[in-house]
MMTF fields as JSON, N, C-alpha, C and O atoms, coordinates in Angstrom:
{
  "mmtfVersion": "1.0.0",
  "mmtfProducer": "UNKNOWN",
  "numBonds": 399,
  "numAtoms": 400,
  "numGroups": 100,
  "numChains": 1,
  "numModels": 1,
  "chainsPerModel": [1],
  "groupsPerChain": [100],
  "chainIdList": ["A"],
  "bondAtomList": [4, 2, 8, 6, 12, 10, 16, 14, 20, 18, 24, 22, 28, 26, 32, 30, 36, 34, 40, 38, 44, 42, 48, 46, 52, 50, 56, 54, 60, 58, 64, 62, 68, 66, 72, 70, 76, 74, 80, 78, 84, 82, 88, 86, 92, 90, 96, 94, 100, 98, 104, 102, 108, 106, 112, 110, 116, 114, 120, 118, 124, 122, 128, 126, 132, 130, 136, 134, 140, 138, 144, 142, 148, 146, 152, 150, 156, 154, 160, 158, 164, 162, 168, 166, 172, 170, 176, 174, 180, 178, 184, 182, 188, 186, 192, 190, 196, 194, 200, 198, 204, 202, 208, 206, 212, 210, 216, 214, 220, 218, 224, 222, 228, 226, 232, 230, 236, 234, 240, 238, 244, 242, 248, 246, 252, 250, 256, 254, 260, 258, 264, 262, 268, 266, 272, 270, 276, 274, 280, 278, 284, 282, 288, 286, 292, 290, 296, 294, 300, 298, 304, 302, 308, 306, 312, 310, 316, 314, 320, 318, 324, 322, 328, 326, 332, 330, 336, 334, 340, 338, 344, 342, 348, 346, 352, 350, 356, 354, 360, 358, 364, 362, 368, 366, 372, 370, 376, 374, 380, 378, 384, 382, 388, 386, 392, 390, 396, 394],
  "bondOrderList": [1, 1, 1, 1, 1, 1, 1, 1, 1, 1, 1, 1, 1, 1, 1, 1, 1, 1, 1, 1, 1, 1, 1, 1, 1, 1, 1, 1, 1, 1, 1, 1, 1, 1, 1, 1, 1, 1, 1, 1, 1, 1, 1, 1, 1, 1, 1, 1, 1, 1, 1, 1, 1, 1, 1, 1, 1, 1, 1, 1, 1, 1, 1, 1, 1, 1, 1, 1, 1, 1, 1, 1, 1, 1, 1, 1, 1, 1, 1, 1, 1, 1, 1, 1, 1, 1, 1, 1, 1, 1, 1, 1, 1, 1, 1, 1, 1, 1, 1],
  "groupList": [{"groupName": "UNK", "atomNameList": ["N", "CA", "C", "O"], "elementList": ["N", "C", "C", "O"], "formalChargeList": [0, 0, 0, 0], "bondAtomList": [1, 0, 2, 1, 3, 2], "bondOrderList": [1, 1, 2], "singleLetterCode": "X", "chemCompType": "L-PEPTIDE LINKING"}],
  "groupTypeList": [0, 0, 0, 0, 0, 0, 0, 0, 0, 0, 0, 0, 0, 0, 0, 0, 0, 0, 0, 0, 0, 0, 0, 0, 0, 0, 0, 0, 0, 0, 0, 0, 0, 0, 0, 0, 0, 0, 0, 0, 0, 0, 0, 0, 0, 0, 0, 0, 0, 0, 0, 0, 0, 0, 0, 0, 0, 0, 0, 0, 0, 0, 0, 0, 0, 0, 0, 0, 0, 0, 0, 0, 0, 0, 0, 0, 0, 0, 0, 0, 0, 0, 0, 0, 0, 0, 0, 0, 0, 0, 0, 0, 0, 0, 0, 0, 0, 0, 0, 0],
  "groupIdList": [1, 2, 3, 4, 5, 6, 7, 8, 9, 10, 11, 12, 13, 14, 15, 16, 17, 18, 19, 20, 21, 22, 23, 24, 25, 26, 27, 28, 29, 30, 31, 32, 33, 34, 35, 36, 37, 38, 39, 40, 41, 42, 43, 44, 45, 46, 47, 48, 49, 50, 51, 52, 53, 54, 55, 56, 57, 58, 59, 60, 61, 62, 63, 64, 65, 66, 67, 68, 69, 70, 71, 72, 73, 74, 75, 76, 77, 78, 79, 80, 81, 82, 83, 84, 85, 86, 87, 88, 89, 90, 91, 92, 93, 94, 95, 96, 97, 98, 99, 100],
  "secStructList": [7, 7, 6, 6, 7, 6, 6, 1, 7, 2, 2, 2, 2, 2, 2, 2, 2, 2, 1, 7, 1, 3, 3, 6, 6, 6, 3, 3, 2, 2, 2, 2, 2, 2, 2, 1, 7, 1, 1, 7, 6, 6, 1, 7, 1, 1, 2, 2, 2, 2, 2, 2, 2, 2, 2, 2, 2, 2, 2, 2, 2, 2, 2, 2, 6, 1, 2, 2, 2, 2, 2, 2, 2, 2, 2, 6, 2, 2, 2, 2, 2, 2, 2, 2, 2, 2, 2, 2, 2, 2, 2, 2, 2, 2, 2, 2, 2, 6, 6, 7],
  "xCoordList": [-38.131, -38.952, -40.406, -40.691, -41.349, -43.051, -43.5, -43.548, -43.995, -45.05, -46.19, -47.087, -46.198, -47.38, -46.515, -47.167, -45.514, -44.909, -44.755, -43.885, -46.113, -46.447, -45.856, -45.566, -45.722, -45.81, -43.873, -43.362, -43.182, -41.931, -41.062, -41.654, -39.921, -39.521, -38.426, -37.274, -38.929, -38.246, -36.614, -35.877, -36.268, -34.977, -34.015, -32.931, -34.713, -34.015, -33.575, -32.424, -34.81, -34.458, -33.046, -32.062, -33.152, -32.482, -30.748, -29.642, -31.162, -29.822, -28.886, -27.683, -30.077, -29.225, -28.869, -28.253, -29.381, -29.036, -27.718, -27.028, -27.041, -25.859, -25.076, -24.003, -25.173, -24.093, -23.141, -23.442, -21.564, -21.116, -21.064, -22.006, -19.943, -20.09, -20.684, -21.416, -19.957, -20.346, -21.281, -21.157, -22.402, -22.874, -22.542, -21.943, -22.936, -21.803, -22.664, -23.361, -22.071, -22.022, -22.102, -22.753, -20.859, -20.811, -21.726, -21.794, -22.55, -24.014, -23.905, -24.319, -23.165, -22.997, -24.335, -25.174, -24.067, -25.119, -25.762, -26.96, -24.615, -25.052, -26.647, -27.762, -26.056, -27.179, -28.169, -29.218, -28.215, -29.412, -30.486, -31.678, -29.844, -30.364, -30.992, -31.838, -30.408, -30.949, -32.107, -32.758, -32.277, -33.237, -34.591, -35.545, -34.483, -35.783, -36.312, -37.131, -35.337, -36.001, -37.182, -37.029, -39.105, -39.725, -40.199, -40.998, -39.073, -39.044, -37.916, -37.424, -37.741, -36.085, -36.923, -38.016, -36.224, -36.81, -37.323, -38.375, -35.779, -35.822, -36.709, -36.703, -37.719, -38.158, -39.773, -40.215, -40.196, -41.39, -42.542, -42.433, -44.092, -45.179, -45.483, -45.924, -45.225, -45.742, -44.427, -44.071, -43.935, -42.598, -42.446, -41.563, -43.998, -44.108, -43.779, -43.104, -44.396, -43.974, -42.701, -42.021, -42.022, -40.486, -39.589, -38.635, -40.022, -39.393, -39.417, -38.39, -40.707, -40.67, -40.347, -40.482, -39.749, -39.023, -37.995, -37.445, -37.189, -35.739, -35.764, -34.775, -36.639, -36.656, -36.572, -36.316, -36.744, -36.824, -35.723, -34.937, -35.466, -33.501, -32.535, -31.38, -32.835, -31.841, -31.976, -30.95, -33.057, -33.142, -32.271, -31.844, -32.11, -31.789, -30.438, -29.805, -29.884, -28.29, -28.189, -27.289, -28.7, -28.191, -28.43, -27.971, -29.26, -29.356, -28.313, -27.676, -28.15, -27.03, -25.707, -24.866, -25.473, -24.314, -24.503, -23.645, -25.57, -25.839, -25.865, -26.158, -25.59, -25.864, -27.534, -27.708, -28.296, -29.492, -30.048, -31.166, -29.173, -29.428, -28.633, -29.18, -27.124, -26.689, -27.025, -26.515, -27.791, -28.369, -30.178, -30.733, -30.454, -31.59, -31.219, -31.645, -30.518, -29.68, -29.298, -29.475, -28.629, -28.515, -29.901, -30.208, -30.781, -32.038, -32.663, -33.53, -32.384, -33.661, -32.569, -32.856, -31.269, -30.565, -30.625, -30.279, -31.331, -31.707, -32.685, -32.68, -33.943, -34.788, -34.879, -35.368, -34.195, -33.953, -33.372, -33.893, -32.253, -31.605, -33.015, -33.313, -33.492, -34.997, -35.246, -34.781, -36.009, -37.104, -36.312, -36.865, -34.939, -34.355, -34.454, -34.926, -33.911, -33.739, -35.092, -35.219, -36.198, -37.655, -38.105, -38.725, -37.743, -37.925, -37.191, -37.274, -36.379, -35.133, -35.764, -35.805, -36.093, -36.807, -38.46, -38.517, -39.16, -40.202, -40.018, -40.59, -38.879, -38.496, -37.912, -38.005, -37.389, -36.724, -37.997, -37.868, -38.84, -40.189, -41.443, -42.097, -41.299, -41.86, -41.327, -41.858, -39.747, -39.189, -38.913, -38.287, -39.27, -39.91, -40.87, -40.884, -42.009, -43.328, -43.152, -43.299, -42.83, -42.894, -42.115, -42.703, -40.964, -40.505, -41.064, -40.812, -42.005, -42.878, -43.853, -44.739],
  "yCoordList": [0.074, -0.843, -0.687, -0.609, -0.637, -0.819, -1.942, -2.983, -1.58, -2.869, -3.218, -3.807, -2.898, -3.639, -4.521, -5.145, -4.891, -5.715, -6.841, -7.255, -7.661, -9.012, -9.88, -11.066, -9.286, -10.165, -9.965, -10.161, -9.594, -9.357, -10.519, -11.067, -11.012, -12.642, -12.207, -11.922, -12.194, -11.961, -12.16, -11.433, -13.583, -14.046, -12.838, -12.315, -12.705, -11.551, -10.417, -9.986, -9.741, -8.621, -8.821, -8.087, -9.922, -10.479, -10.517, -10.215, -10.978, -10.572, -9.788, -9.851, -8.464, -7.342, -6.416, -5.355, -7.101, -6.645, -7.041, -6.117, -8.521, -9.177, -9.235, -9.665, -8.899, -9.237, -8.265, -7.094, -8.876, -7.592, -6.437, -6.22, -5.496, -4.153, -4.117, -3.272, -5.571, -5.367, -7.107, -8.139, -6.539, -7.878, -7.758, -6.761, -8.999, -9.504, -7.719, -6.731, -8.242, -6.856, -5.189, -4.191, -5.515, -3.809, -3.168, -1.993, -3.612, -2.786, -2.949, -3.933, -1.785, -1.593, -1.283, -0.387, -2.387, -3.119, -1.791, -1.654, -0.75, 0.583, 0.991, 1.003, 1.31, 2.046, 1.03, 1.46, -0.143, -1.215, -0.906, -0.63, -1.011, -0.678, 0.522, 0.627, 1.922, 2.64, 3.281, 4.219, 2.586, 2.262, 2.046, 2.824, 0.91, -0.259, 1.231, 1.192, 2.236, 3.099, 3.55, 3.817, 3.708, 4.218, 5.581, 6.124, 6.195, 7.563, 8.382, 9.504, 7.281, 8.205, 8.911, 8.646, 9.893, 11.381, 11.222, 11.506, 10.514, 9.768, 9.155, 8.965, 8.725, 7.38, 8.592, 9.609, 7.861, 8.445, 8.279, 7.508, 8.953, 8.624, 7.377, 6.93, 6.519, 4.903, 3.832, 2.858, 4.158, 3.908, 2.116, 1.496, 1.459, 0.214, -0.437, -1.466, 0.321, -0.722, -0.229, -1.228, 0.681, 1.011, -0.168, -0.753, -0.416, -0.964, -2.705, -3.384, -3.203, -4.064, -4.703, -5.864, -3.269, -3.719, -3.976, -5.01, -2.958, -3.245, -4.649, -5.359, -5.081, -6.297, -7.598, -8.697, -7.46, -8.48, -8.375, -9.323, -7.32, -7.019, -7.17, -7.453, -7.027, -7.813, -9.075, -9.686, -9.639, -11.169, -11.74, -12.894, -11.032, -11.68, -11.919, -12.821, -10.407, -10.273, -11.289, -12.11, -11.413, -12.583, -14.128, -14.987, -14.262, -15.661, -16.046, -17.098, -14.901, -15.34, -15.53, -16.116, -14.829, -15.091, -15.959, -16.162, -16.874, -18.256, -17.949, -18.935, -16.664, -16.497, -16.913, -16.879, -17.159, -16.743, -18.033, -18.168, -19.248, -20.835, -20.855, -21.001, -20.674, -20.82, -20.196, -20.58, -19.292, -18.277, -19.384, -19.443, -19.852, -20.762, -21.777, -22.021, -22.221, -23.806, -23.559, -24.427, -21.906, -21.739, -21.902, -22.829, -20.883, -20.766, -22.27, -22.543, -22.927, -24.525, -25.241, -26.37, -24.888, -25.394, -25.422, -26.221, -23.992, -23.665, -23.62, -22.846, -24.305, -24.396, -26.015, -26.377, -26.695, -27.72, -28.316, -29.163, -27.593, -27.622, -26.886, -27.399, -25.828, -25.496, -26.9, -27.658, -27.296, -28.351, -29.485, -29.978, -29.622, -30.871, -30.528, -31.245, -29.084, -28.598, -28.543, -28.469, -28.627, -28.635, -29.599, -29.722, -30.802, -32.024, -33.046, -34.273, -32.085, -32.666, -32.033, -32.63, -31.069, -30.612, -31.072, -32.014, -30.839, -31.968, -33.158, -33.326, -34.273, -35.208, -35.361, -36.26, -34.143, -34.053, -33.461, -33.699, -32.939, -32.505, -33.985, -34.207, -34.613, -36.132, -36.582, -36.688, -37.101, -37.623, -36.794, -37.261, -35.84, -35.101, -35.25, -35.213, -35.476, -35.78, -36.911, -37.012, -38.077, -39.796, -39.564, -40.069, -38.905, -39.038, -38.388, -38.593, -37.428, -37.209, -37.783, -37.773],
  "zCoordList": [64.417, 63.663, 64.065, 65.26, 63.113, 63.556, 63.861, 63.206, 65.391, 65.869, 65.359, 65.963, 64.32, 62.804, 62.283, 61.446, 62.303, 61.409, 60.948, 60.182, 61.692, 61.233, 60.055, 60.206, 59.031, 57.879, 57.564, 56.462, 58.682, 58.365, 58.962, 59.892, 58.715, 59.042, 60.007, 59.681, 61.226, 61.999, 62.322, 62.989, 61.51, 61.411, 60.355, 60.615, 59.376, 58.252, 59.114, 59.046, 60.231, 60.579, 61.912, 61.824, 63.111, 63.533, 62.762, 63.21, 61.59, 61.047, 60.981, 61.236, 60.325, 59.752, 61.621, 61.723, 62.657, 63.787, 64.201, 64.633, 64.172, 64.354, 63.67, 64.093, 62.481, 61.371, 61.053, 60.825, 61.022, 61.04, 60.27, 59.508, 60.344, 60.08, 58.341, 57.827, 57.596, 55.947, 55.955, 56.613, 54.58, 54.276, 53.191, 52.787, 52.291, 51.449, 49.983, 50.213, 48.808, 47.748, 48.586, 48.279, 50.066, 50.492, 50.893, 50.531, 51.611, 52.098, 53.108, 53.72, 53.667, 55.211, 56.3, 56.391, 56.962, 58.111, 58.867, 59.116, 59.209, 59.558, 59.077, 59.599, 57.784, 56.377, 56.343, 55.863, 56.674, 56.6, 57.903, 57.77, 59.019, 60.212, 60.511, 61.4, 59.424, 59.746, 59.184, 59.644, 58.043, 56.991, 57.745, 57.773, 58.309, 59.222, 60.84, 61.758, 60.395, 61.791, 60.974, 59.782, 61.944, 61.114, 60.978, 60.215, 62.475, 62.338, 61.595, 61.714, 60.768, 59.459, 58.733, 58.232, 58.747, 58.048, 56.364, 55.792, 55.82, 54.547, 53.899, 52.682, 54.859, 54.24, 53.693, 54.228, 52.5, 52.131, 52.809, 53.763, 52.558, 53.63, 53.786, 54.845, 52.484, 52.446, 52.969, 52.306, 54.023, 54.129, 53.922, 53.331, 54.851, 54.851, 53.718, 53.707, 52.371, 51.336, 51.206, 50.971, 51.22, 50.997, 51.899, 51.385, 53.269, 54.012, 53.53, 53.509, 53.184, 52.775, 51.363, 50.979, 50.536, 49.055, 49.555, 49.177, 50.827, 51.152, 51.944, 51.756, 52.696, 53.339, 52.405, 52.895, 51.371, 50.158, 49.856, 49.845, 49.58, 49.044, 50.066, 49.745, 51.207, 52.06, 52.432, 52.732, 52.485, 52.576, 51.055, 51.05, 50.087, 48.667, 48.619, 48.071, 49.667, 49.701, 51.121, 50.947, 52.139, 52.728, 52.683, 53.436, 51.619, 51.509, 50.426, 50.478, 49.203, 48.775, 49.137, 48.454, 50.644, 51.34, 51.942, 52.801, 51.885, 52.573, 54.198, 54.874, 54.962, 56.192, 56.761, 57.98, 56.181, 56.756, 56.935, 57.433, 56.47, 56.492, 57.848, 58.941, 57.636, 59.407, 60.511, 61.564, 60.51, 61.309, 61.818, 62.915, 60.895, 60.835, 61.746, 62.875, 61.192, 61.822, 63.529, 64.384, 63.852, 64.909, 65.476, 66.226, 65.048, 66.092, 66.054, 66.885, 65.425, 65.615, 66.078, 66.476, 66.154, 67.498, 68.78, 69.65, 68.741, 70.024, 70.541, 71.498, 70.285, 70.058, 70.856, 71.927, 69.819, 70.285, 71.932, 72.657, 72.121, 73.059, 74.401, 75.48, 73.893, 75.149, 75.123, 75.975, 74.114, 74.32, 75.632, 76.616, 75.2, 76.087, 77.247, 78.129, 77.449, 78.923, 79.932, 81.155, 78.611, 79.491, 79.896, 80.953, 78.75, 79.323, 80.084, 80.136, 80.712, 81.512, 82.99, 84.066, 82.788, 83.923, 84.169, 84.96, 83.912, 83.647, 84.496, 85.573, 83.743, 84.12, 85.974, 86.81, 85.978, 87.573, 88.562, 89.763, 88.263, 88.587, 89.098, 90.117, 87.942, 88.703, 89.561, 90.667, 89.216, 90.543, 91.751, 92.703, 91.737, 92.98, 93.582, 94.812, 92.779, 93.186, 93.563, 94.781, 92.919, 93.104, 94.645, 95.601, 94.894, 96.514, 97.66, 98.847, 97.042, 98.283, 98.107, 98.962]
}
């Protein structure tokens, strides 16, 4: 993948990394992954916009498999669960201080 890739949604690409071997209409996760390399021989000189027509087309095929909402739901789960664990620590960090 190119470290220019700012404007790419990190969760989409995250996806096509975990998901298994098929996403949904048969587009094996393989052939997706190997697509996003930006030294594939395949890909034309302007590969960025190539990469980012296919990045649209796989966000299209996994949102219609509704994966990319539970995949969401995971990460701001977890997200969540940091925030507690920080402010749980935080919290045990004062009453450290307050006993010395």
């Amino acid at each position: 993948m190119s470290s220019s890739s700012e404007s790419y949604n990190p969760v989409a690409i995250y996806l096509i990394e975990v998901n298994p071997p098929y996403l949904c209409r048969d587009q094996p996760a393989s052939k997706l992954r190997e697509a996003w390399k930006s030294n594939n021989p395949a890909l034309p000189k302007h590969y960025k916009d190539t990469l980012w027509n296919m990045k649209l087309r796989i966000d299209d095929l996994l949102v219609s498999n509704g994966q990319v909402f539970e995949l969401q739901k995971k990460v701001e789960k977890h997200k969540l669960l940091r925030k507690a664990e920080k402010e749980l620590a935080e919290a045990r960090i004062q009453e450290l201080l307050i006993e010395i």
